[in-house]
N, C-alpha and C positions, 0 to 999 in steps of 0.2 A: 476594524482593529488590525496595526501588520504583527504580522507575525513577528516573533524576537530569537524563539527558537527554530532553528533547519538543521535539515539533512547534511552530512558533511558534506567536504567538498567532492572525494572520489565517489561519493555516492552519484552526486551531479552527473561525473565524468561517465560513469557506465550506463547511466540513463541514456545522454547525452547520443554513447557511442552506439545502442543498441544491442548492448550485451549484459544487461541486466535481466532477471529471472520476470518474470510476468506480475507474482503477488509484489518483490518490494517496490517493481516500476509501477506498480497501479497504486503504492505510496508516495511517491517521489511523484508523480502524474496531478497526484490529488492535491499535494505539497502545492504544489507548482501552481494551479486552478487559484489558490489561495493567496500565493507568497510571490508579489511581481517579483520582489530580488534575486530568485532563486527561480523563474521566470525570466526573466534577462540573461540568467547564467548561463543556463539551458541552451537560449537561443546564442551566446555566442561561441559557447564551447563544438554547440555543431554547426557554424559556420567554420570556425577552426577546422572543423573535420572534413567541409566539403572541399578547401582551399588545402589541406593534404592530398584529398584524394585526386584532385584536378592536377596537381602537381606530380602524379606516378605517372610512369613512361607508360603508353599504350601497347598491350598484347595484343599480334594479328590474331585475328578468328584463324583457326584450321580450315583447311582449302574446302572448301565446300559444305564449308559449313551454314552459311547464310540463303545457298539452294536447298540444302534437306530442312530447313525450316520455312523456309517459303514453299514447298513442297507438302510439308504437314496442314496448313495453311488449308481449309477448303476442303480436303475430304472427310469422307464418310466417315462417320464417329470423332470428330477432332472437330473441338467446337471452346472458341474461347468465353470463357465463365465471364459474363458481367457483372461488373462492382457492384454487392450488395446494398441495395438502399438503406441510409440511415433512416432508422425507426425510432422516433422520440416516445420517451416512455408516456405510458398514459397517464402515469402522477404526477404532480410537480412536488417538489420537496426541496425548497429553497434552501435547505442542510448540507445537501448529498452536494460534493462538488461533480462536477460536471464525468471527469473519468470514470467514475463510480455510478451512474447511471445505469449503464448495460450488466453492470453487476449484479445489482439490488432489484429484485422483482416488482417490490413497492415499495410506499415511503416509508420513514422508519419506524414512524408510529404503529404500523401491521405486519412487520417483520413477526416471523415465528422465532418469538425470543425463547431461550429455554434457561432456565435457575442455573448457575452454577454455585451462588452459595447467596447469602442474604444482601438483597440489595445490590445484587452483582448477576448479569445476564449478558449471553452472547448469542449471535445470530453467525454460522460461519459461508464463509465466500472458499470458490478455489479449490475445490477437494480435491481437485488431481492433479494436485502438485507434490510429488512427494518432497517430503523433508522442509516444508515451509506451513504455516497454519497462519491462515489469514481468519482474522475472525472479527465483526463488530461488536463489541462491549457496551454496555448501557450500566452504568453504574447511577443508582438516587442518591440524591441532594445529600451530602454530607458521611456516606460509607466511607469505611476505612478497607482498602485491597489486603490482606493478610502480609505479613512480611517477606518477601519471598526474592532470589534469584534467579539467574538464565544459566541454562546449561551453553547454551549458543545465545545469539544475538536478539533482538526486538525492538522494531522500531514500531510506535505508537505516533497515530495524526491525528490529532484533535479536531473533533467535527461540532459537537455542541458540549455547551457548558465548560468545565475546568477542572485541572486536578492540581495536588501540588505533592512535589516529595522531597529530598533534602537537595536535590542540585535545582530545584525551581520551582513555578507557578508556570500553568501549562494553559492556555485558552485557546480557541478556533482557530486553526491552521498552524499552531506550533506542534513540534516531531518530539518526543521524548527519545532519546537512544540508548539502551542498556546492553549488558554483554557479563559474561560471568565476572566481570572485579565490580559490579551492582551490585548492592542488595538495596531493597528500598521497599516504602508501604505507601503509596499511593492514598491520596486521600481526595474525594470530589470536592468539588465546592459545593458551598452551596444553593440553594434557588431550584433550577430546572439540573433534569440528570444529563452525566456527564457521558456522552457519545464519542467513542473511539475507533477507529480502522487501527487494531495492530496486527504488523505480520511478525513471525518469530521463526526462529530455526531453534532446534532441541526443543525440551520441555524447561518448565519453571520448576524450583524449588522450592520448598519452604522448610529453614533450618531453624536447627535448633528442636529442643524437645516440644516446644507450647506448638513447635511446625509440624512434627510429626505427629500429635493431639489431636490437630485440626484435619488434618489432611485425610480422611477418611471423607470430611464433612465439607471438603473443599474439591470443586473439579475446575482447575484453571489450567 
């Protein structure tokens, strides 16, 4: 199935250029594993970019600069690091797109999911990134997400199953994007639970009084 929903387009663009944060380019990466179109994007926006860079006038190296590094070259204690081998995981988990591999220890079935309210579980990625929370969600067959907003942004990749809330129907490799003029409830499909990669900046709300009720009883 292609995807219907993507990443905006400047989103593309800071993947593209390599100035995007690690947790949303391992969204946009994952997007991408999923989504040729936005796969094609990628690939021409950073040919764009090598055909700029080719086009900047060349800086001379500083005068002897190219001997004190051929000179570091070869002695004692100065030893150039070889490229780490790529290590395939030992699971297969035809779910996880491929970026998402060296992330995920195992498949998703054995992730150390933990409750955060009924029918609703997360597995987090990324901890040392401040100001971003990457985290896998597993919502069952037919939950409803509580009503809730973004203080900051969050964008959600759909990895298995589906959800829907008032701007769509959301299935495998399409991106949900909300930001505080959101509010929404999320609801799974249903069948098999609904598996999500979202990364966010700030926390989530939940307004209103039935939100401040719950929210004791809710950790999202």
């Amino acid at each position: 199935m292609t995807p219907v929903h993507h990443v905006a387009p400047e989103m593309l663009l800071d993947y593209a250029s390599g100035s995007m944060p690690e947790p949303m380019a391992l969204l946009v990466a994952s997007h991408a594993s999923l989504c040729s179109r936005c796969a094609e994007q990628i690939c021409e926006l950073e040919a764009v970019g090598g055909e700029l860079i080719d086009s900047l006038k060349p800086e001379a190296m500083a005068e002897g600069a190219l001997n004190g590094l051929l000179a570091r070259i070869g002695k004692d204690g100065y030893e150039v690091e070889p490229f780490p081998e790529q290590v395939s995981p030992v699971w297969v988990d035809p779910r996880v797109p491929s970026p998402l591999h060296s992330y995920i220890p195992k498949s998703l079935d054995n992730l150390d999911w933990v409750r955060r309210a009924e029918g609703i579980e997360q597995a987090r990625l990324l901890n040392d990134f401040a100001g971003f929370d990457t985290r896998l969600f597993r919502l069952a067959p037919d939950v409803t997400v509580p009503r809730h907003t973004h203080e900051g942004e969050e964008a959600t990749l759909v990895l298995t199953g589906g959800f829907s809330d008032a701007d769509g129907h959301y299935v495998r490799g399409d991106v949900a994007m909300a930001d505080p003029s959101v509010t929404h409830r999320p609801i799974a499909d249903p069948g098999e639970p609904c598996i999500n990669l979202a990364v966010t900046t700030g926390s989530l709300r939940l307004p209103g009084l039935v939100g401040q009720l719950i929210k004791p009883f809710v950790k999202l």
